[in-house]
C-alpha positions as CSV (number, residue, x, y, z in Angstrom):
1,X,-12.8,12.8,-11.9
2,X,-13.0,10.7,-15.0
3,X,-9.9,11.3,-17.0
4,X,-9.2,10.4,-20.6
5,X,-6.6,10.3,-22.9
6,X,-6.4,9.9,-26.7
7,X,-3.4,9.1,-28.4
8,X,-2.8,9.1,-32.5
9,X,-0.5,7.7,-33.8
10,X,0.5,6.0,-37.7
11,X,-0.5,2.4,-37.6
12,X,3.2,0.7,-38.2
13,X,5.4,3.3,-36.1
14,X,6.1,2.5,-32.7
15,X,6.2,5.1,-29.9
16,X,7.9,4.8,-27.5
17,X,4.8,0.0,-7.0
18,X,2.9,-4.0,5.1
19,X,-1.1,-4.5,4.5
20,X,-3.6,-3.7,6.7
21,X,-3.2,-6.3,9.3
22,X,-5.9,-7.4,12.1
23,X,-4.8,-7.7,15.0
24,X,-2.6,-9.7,16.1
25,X,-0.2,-9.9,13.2
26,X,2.5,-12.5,13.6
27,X,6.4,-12.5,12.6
28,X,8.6,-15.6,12.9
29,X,11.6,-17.1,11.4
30,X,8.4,-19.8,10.9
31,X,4.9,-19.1,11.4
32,X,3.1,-20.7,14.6
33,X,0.9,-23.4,13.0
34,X,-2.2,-25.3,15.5
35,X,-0.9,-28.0,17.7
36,X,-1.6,-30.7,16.0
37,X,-2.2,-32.6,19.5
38,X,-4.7,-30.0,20.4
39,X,-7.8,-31.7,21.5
40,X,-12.0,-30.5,21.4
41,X,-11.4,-29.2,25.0
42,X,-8.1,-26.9,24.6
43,X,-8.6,-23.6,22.9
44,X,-8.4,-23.8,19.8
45,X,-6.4,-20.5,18.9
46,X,-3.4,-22.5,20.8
47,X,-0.1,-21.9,19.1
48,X,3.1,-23.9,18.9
49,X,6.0,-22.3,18.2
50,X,9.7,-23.4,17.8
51,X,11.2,-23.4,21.0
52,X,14.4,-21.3,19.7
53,X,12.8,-18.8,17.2
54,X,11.9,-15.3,18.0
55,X,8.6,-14.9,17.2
56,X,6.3,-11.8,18.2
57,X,3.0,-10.4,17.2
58,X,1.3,-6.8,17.3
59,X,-2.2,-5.3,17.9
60,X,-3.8,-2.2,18.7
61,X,-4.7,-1.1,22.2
62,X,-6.2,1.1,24.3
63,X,-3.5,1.4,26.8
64,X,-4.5,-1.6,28.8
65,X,-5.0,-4.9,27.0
66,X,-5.5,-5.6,22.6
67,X,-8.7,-3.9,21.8
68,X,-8.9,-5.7,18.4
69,X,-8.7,-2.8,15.8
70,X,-7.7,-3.8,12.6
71,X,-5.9,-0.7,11.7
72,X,-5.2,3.0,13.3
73,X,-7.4,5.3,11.6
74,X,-8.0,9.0,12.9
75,X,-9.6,12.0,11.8
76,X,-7.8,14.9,13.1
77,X,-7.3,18.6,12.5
78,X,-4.5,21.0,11.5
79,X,-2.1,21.2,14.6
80,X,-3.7,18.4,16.5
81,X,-2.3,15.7,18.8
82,X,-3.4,11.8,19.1
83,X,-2.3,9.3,21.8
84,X,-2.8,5.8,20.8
85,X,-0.9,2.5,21.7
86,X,0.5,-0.5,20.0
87,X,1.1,-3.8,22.0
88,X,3.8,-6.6,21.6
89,X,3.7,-9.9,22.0
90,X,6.8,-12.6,22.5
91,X,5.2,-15.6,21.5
92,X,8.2,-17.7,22.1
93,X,10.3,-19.2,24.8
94,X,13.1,-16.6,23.5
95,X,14.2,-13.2,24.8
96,X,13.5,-10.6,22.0
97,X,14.5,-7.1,21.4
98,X,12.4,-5.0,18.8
99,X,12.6,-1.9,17.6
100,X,8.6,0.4,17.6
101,X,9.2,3.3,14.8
102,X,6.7,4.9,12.2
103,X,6.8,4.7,8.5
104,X,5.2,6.4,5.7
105,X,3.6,4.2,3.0
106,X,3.6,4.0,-0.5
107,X,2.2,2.6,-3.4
108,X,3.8,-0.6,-5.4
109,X,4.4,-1.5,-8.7
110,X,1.0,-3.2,-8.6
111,X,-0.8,-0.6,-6.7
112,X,-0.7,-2.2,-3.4
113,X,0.2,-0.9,-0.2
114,X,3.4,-0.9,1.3
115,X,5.5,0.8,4.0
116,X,8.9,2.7,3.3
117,X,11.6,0.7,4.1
118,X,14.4,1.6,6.9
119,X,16.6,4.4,6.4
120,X,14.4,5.8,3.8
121,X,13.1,9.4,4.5
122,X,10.5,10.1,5.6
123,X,7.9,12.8,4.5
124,X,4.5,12.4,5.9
125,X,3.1,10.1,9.1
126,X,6.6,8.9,9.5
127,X,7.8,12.6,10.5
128,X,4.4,13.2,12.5
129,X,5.0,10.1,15.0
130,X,6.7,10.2,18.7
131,X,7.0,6.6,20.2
132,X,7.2,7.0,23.9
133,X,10.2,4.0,23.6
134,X,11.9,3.0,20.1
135,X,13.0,-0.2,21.7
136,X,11.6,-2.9,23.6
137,X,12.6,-6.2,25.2
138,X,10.6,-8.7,25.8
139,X,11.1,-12.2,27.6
140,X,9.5,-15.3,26.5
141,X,5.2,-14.8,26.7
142,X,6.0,-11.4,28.3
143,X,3.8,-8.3,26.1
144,X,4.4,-4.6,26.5
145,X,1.9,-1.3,25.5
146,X,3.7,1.0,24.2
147,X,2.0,4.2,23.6
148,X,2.7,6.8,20.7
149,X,1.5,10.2,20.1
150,X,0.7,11.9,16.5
151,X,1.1,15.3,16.3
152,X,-0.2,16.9,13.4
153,X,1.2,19.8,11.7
154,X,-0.2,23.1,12.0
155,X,0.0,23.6,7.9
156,X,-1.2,20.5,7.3
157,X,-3.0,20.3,4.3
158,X,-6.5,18.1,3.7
159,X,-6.7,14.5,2.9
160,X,-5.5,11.1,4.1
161,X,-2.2,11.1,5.2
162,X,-1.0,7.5,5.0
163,X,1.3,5.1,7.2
164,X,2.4,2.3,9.6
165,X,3.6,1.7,13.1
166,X,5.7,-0.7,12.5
167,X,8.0,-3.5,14.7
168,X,11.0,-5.0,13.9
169,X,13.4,-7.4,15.3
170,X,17.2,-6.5,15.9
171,X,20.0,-8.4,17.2
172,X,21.6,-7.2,20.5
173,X,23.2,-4.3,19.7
174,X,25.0,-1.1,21.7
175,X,24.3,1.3,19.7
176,X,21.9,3.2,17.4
177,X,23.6,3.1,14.3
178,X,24.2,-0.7,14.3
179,X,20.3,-0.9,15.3
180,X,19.9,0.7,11.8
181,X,22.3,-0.9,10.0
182,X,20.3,-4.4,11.1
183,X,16.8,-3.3,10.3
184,X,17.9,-3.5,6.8
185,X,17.8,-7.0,6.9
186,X,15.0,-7.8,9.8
187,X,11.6,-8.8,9.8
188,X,9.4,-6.7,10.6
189,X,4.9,-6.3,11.0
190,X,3.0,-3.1,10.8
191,X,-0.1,-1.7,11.4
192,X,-1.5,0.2,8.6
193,X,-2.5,3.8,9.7
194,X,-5.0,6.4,8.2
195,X,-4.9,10.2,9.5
196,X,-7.6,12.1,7.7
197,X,-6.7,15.9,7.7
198,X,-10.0,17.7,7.7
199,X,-11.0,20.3,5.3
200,X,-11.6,20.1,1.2
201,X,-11.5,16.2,0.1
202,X,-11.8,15.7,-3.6
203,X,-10.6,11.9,-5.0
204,X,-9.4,12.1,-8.8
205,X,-7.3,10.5,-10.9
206,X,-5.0,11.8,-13.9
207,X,-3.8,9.6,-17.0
208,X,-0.5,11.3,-18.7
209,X,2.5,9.0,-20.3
210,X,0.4,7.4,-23.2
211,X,2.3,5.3,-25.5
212,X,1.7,2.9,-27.8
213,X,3.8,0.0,-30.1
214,X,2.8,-1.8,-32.4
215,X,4.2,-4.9,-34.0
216,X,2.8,-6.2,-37.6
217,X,2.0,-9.4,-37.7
218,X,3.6,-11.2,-40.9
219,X,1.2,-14.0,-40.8
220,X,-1.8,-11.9,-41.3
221,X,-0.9,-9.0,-43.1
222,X,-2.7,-5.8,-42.0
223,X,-3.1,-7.0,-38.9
224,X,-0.8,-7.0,-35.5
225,X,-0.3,-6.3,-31.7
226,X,-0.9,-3.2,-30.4
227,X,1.2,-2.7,-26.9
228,X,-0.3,0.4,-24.6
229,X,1.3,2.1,-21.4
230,X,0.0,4.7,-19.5
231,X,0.8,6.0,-16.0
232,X,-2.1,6.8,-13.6
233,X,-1.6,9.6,-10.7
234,X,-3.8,10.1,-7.8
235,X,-3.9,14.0,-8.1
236,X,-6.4,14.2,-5.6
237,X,-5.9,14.3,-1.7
238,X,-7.2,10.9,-0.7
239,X,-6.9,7.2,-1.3
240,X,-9.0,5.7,-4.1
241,X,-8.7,2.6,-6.3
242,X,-9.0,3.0,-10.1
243,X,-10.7,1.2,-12.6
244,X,-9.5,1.5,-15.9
245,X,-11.0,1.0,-19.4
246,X,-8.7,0.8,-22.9
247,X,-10.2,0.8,-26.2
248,X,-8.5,0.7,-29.7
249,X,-9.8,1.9,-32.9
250,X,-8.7,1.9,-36.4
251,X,-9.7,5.1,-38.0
252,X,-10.2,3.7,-41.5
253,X,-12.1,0.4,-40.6
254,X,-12.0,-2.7,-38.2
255,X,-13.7,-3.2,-35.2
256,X,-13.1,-1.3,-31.6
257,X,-11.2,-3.6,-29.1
258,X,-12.1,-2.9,-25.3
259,X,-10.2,-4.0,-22.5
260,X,-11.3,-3.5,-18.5
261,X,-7.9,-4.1,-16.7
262,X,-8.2,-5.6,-13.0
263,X,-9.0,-2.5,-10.6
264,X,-5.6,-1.1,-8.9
265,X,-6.3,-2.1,-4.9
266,X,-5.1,1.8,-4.3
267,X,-3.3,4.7,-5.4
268,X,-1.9,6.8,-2.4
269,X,-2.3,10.7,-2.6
270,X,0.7,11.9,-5.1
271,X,1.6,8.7,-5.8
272,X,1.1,7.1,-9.5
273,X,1.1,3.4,-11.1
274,X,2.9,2.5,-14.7
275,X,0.4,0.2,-17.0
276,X,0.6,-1.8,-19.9
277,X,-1.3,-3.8,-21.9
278,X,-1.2,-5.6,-25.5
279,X,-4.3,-6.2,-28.1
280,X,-4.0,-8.9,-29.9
281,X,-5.2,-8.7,-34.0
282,X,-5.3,-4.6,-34.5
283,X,-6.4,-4.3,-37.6
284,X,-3.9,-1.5,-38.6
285,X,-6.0,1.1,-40.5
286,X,-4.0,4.3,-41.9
287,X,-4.4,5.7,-38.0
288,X,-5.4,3.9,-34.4
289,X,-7.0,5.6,-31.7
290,X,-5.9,4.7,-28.7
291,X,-8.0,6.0,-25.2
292,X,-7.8,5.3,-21.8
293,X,-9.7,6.0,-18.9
294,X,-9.5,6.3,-15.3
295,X,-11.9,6.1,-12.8
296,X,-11.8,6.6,-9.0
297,X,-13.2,4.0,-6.9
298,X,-14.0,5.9,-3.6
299,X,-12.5,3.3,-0.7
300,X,-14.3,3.2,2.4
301,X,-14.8,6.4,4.4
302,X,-14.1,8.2,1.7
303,X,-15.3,11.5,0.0
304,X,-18.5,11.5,-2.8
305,X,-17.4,10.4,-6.3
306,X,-16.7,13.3,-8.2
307,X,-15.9,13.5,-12.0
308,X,-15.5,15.1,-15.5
309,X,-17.1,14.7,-18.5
């Protein structure tokens, strides 16, 4: 839904956030470059890569070999179950042993998507995951399928459920809790993962939080810097993107600033992003008017746009 929010307020008194990733994606203490001595007749997606780092890569699969799906993505019922498989690869000459869990993702500062880190808990497609083996190792240019299943909650409710399978290095450890205590600081690739609950999908945002600030400007009396913040939730039950628009008026003349902010990449289900932006050369009338909207940008796969007045 289009939501919009006006806030009034006396002219000088301040009121007071892993990516989708194709498959392969890579992780190194340094990134495989090209050989530079590659020649027209070697293949040209030849790697080199250092001798004494660890350096691995996932994909999906379909049990057998990397069937080149750039993320999971699954439309599922209530009480449902998914197999699927991930596969690893040791790119290097050195023995590796990851850990294969699943993560829930979130939404950043910016908007952006990103996976819970370790030890965080978990409340959505990081509960719903079963890895057939948490941890793997993997001699130099050896791979391994490792297959997962997704089971789906009988009370689920509708909409995207949103997450990662994720693989991390560890040191050689004995023990679980030290294999914990070490993804803290590890480096670790995903694979971004969609489950779409079926049932009633509705994508709207909500604007709540609006506050303004504004600063005179001694130079040019009358006039100064208006500063406005404003959180926007996804209250709906799927992922959108929002596009905003800001505009200032001064109730008792000047002109009507506008201002379209750069569109938010995503807003997770429940999740919300803090905004602020300052006008420059308010003209500051007995009272400003300031009003934000938020629109839902419907991400592929998604529901029909749907909105208020």
């Amino acid at each position: 839904m289009y939501i919009t929010t006006r806030l009034l307020a006396p002219a000088a008194l301040a009121v007071v956030a892993l990516s989708g990733i194709a498959a392969p994606a890579l992780a190194a203490g340094s990134t495989p470059s090209p050989a530079p001595s590659a020649s027209k007749s070697e293949d040209a997606n030849h790697m080199t890569v250092p001798k004494n780092n660890l350096t691995f890569a996932v994909g999906t699969s379909d049990g057998k070999i990397n069937d080149g799906r750039a993320i999971f993505r699954y439309t599922v019922a209530p009480g449902s179950v998914t197999h699927d498989n991930i596969i690893i690869y040791n790119l290097g000459k050195v023995t590796g042993t990851l850990a294969i869990y699943a993560a829930d993702a979130v939404t950043n500062a910016d908007g952006a998507f990103t996976l819970s880190k370790p030890g965080d808990k978990q409340s959505g497609f990081g509960t719903w995951v079963k890895m057939s083996r948490p941890v793997v190792t993997l001699k130099g240019g050896q791979n391994a399928v490792i297959p997962f299943t997704i089971v789906v909650p009988k009370d689920a409710t509708p909409g995207d459920i949103v997450g990662g399978v994720v693989v991390s290095d560890i040191p050689k450890l004995p023990n679980i809790n030290q294999i914990q205590q070490a993804l803290k600081v590890a480096t670790r690739i995903g694979i971004r993962t969609i489950v779409r609950v079926g049932g009633d999908l509705h994508a709207s945002l909500a604007v709540s939080n609006l506050q303004e600030t504004f600063e005179p400007d001694l130079k040019t009396p009358g006039f100064g810097k208006l500063t406005v913040s404003y959180r926007v939730t996804n209250d709906g039950n799927v992922r959108v993107s929002a596009q905003d628009h800001l505009s200032v008026n001064a109730l008792l003349g000047g002109n009507q600033q506008n201002l379209d902010p750069a569109k938010l990449d995503q807003i997770l289900p429940k999740d919300h992003v803090d905004r602020s932006f300052t006008f420059d050369k308010v003209f500051a009338g007995v009272r400003l008017t300031a009003d934000v909207t938020a629109k839902p940008v419907i991400l592929e796969g998604q529901v029909a746009d749907q909105h208020e007045g």
